[in-house]
C-alpha positions as CSV (number, residue, x, y, z in Angstrom):
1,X,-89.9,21.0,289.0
2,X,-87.4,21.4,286.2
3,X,-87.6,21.3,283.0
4,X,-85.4,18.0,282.6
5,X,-87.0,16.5,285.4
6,X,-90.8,17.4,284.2
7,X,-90.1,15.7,280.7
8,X,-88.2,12.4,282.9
9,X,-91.8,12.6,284.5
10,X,-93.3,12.5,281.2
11,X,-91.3,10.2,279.7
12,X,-91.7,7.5,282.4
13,X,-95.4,7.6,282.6
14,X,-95.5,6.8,279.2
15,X,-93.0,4.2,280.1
16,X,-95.9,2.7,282.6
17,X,-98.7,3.4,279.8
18,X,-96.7,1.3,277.2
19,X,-96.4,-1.7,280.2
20,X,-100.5,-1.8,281.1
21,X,-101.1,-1.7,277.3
22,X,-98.6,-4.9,277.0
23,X,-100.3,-6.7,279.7
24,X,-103.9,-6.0,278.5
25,X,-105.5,-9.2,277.5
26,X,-108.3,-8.9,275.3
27,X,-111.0,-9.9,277.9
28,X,-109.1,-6.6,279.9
29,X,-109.7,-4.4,277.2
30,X,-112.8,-3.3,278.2
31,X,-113.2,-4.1,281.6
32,X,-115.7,-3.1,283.8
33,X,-114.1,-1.3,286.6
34,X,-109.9,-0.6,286.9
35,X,-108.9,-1.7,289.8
36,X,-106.1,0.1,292.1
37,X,-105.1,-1.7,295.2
38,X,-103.6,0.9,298.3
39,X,-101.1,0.0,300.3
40,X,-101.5,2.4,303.3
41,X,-100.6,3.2,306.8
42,X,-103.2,4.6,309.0
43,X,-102.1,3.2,312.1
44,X,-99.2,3.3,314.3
45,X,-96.2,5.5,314.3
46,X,-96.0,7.0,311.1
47,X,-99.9,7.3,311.0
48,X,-99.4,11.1,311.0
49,X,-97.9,11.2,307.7
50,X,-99.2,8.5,306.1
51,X,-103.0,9.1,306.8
52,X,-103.2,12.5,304.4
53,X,-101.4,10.3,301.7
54,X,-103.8,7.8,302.0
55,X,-106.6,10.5,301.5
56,X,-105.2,12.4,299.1
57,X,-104.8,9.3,297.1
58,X,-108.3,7.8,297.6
59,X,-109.7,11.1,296.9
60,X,-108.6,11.6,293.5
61,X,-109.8,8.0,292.6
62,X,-113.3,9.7,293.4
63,X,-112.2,12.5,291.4
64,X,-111.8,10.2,288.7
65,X,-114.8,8.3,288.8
66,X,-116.7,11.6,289.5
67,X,-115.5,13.2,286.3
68,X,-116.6,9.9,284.4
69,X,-113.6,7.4,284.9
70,X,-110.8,6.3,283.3
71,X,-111.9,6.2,279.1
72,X,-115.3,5.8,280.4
73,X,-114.5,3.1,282.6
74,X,-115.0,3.6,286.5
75,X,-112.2,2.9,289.1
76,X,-112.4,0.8,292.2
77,X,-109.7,0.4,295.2
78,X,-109.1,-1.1,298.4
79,X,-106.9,-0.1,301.1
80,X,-104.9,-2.5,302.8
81,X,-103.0,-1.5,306.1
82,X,-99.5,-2.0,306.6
83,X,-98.2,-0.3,309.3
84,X,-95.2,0.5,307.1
85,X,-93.8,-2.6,308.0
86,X,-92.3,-5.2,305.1
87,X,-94.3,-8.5,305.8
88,X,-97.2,-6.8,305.9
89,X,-96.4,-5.1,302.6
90,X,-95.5,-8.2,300.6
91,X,-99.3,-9.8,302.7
92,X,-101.0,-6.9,301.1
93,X,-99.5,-7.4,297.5
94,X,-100.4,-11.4,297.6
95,X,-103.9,-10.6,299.2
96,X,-104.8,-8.1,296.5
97,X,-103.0,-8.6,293.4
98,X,-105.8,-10.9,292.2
99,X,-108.7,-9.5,293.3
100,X,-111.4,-7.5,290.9
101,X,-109.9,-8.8,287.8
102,X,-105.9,-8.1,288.9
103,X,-104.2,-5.3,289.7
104,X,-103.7,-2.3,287.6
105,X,-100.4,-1.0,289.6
106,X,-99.3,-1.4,292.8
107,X,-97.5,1.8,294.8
108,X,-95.5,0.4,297.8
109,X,-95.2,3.7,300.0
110,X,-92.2,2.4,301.4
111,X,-88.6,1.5,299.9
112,X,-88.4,-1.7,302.2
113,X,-91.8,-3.0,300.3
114,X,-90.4,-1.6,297.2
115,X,-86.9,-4.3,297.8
116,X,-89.3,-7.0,298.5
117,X,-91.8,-6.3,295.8
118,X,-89.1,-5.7,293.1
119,X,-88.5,-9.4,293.1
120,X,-92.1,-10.3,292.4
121,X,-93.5,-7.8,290.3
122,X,-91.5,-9.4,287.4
123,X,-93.1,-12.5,287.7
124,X,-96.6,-11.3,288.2
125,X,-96.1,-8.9,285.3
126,X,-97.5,-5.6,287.8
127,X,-95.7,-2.7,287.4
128,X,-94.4,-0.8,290.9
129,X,-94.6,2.9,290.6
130,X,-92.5,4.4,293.2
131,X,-93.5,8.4,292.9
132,X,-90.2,9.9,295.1
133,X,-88.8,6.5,297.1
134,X,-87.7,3.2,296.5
135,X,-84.5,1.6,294.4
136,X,-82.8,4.6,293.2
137,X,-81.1,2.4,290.9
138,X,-84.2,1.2,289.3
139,X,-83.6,3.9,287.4
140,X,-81.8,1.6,285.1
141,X,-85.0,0.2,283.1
142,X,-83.0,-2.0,281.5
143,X,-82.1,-4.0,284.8
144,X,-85.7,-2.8,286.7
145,X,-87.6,-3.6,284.0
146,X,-91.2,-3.0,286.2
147,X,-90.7,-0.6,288.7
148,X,-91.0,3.2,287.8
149,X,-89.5,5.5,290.0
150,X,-91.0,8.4,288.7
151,X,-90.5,12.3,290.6
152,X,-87.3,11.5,290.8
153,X,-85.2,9.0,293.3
154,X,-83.4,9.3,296.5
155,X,-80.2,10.0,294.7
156,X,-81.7,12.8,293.0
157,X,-83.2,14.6,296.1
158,X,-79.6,13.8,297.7
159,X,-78.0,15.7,294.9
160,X,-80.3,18.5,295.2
161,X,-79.5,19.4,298.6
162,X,-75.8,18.8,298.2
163,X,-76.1,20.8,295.4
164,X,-78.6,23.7,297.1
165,X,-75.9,24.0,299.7
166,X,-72.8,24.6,297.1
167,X,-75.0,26.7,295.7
168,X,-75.2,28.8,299.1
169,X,-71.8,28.6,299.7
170,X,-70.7,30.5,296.3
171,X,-69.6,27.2,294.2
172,X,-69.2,23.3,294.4
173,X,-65.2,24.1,295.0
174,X,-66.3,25.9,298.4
175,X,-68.0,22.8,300.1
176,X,-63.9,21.3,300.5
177,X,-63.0,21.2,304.1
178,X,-66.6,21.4,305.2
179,X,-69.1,19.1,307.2
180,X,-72.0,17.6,306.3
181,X,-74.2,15.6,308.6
182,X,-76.7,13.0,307.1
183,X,-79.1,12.2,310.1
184,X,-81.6,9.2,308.8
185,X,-83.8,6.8,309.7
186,X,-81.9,3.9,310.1
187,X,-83.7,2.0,307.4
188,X,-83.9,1.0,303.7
189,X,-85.6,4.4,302.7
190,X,-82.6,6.3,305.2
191,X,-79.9,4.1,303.6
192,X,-80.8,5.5,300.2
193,X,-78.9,8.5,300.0
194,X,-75.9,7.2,301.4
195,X,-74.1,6.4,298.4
196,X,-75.0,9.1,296.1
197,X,-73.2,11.4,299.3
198,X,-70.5,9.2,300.0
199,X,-69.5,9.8,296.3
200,X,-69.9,13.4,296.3
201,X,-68.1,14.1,299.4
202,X,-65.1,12.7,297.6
203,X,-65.4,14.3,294.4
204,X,-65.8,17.8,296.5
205,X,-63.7,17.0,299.1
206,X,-66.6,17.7,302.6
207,X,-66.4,15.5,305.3
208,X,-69.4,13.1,305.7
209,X,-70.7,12.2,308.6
210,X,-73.3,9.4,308.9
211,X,-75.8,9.7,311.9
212,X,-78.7,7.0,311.9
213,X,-81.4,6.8,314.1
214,X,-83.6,4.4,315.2
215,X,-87.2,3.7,313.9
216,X,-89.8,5.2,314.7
217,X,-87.3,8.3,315.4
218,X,-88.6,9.2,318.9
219,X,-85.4,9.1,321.1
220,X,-82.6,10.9,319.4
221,X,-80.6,13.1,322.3
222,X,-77.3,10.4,321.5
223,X,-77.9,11.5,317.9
224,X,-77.9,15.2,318.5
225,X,-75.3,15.1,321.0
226,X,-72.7,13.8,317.9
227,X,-74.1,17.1,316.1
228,X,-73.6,19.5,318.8
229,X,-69.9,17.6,319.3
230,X,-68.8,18.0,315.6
231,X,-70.8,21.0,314.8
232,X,-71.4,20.1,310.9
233,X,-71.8,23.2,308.6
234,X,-74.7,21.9,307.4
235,X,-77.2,18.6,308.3
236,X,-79.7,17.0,306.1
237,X,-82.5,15.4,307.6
238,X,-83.9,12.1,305.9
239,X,-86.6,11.5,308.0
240,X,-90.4,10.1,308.3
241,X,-93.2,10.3,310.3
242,X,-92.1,11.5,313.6
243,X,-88.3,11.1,313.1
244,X,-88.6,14.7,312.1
245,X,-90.3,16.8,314.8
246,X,-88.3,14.6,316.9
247,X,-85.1,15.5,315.2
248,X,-86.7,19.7,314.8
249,X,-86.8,20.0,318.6
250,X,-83.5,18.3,319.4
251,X,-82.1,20.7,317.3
252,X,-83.6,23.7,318.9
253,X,-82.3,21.9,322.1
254,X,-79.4,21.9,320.9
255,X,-79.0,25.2,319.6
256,X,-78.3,23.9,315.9
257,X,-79.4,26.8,313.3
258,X,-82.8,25.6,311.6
259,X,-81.2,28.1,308.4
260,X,-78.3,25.5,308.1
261,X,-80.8,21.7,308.2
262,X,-82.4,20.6,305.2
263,X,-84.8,17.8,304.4
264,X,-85.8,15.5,302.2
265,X,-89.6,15.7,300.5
266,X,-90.7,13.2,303.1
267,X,-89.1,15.8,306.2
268,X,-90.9,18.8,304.5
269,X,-94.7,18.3,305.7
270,X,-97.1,20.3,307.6
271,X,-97.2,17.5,310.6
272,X,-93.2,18.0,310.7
273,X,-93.6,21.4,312.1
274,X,-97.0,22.2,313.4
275,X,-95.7,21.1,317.3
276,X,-92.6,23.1,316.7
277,X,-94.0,26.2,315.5
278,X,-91.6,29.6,315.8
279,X,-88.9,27.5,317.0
280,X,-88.6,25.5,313.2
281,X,-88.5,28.9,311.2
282,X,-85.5,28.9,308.8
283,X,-85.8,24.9,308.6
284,X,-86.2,24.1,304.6
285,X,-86.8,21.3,303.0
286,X,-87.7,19.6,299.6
287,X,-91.1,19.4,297.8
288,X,-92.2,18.5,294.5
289,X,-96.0,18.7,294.4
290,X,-96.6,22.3,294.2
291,X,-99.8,23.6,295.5
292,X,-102.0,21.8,293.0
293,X,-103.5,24.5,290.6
294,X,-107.2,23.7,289.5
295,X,-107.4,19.7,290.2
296,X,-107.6,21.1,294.0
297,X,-110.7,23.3,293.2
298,X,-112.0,20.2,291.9
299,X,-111.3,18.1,294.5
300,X,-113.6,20.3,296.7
301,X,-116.2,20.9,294.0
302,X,-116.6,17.2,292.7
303,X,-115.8,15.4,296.6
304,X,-115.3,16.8,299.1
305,X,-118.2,19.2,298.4
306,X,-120.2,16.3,298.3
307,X,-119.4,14.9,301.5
308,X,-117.2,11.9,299.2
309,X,-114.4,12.8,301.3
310,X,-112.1,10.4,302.7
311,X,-110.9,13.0,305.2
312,X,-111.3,16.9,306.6
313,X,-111.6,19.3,303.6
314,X,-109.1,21.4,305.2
315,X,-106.5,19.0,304.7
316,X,-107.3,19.3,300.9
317,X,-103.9,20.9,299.1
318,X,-101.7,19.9,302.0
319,X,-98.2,18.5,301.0
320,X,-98.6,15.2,302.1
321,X,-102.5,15.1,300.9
322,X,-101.4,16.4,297.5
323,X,-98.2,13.4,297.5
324,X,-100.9,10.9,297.5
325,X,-103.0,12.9,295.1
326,X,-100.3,13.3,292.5
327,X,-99.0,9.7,292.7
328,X,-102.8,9.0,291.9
329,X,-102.9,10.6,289.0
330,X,-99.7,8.7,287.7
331,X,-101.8,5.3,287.8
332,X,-104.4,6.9,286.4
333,X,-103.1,8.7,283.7
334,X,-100.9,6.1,282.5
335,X,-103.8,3.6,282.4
336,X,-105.5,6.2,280.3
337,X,-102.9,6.3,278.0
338,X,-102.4,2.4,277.6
């Protein structure tokens, strides 16, 4: 992570601290348990990805409560299954925003939850915290005044890649007269980027070209037919779930370099390539969890070592495992500031 992104981390979780503190009532001052409602998806197609989240998540609220809680004061959760669809989003927010004395924060996993949240969280006084997805322009705090999308927005992992790839090509003023493909799921979290490259493509002069697929992601030959047609220089993948092993071995079908597709942080997880093994070497993709340092040797000693494990130790430290983890923490540690 850089520098000026590490301190716009910092900055916003203090951002979240100052909102729990001004929402405190005095009878929640000293509460006796912090409660942090999950808004998962264990089931159906994007199960794959969204199970280790879900553990990785629940896991370091046992960390927390493990190590002595929050200030002293223990944590309790509940999952609540939405399938990563909308209404059942927006069913899980109503059903649990109450419950256990309200809800500390709630973290939507999905930028079609985040839309329809955005225009209740205001009037319930919850802040979102969208670690990595949701309304890149709730950036603008002074418009968005309670979602935090902290890590960094879509625009910002857009502009990475478009800027990883004039970086490759020996400067920004090298990417005119090239092709860029954007293939994405045809959604509000594939929609994102869409701008944020639009704009760049004119102000460096690459040819855009805009390939969505259909959710879940399954059937895309018609998609990678249009590649093999225009033969793009490059092709960023916005994908989830399996969209991207999917969109991995059409590309090997295809004969479409791996060395030339990059994705973003949700198209860079173990279950993307396990099934594609040798064939997805030279595919890249963004990540901005790191590896986990000594909260992972925790995790093991204080959980998992104790059989508190929500899922297989091995999956402990794992990209997606360690997304949920770290977006964990963010709750956590701005309710310990506050």
């Amino acid at each position: 992570m850089s520098l000026k992104l590490r301190k716009f981390t910092l900055a916003a979780g203090m951002a979240v601290a100052a909102v729990v503190a001004s929402v405190a009532t005095p009878a929640m001052a000293q509460p006796k348990e912090q409660f942090f409602p999950l808004l998962v998806y264990r089931t159906g197609a994007y199960a794959p990805n969204g199970v280790p989240f879900a553990n990785g998540y629940a896991d370091y609220l046992k960390l927390v409560n493990a190590r002595g809680g929050i200030n002293g004061v223990k944590v309790s959760f509940e999952e609540c299954e939405t399938g990563y669809a909308t209404d059942r989003g927006v069913e899980c927010y109503e059903r649990l925003k109450g419950k256990n004395g309200g809800a500390t924060v709630f973290q939507p996993l999905s930028t079609g939850i985040t839309f329809a949240l955005t225009e209740k969280a205001p009037g319930d006084k919850i802040p979102l915290i969208t670690a990595g997805y949701g309304r890149s322009e709730s950036a603008d705090g002074q418009v968005f005044k309670w979602n935090f999308p902290l890590t960094g927005t879509y625009w910002d992992a857009a502009d990475m890649l478009v800027q990883h790839v004039a970086k490759k090509e020996g400067g920004e003023d090298k990417l005119r007269g090239k092709k860029i493909a954007l293939v994405y799921h045809d959604s509000p979290f594939g929609k994102e980027p869409i701008p944020l490259m639009q704009e760049r493509a004119a102000m460096h002069g690459f040819t855009l070209q805009l390939l969505p697929v259909t959710a879940p992601g399954v059937e895309q030959k018609a998609t990678w037919l249009q590649v093999r047609q225009a033969r793009p220089d490059y092709v960023l993948l916005w994908g989830w779930g399996v969209m991207n092993s999917a969109a991995l071995k059409e590309a090997v079908a295809t004969g479409y370099p791996r060395e030339k597709m990059y994705g973003v942080w949700w198209s860079a997880g173990e279950p993307d390539v396990k099934d594609i093994g040798e064939a997805a070497k030279g595919y890249s993709g963004l990540v901005v969890t790191g590896e986990g340092g000594g909260v992972i040797a925790d995790m093991k000693k204080f959980v998992h070592d104790k059989k508190q494990g929500t899922g297989p130790a091995d999956e402990v430290g794992t990209t997606l495992y360690n997304r949920g983890l770290v977006s964990a923490a963010l709750a956590v540690e701005g309710v310990r500031a506050a």
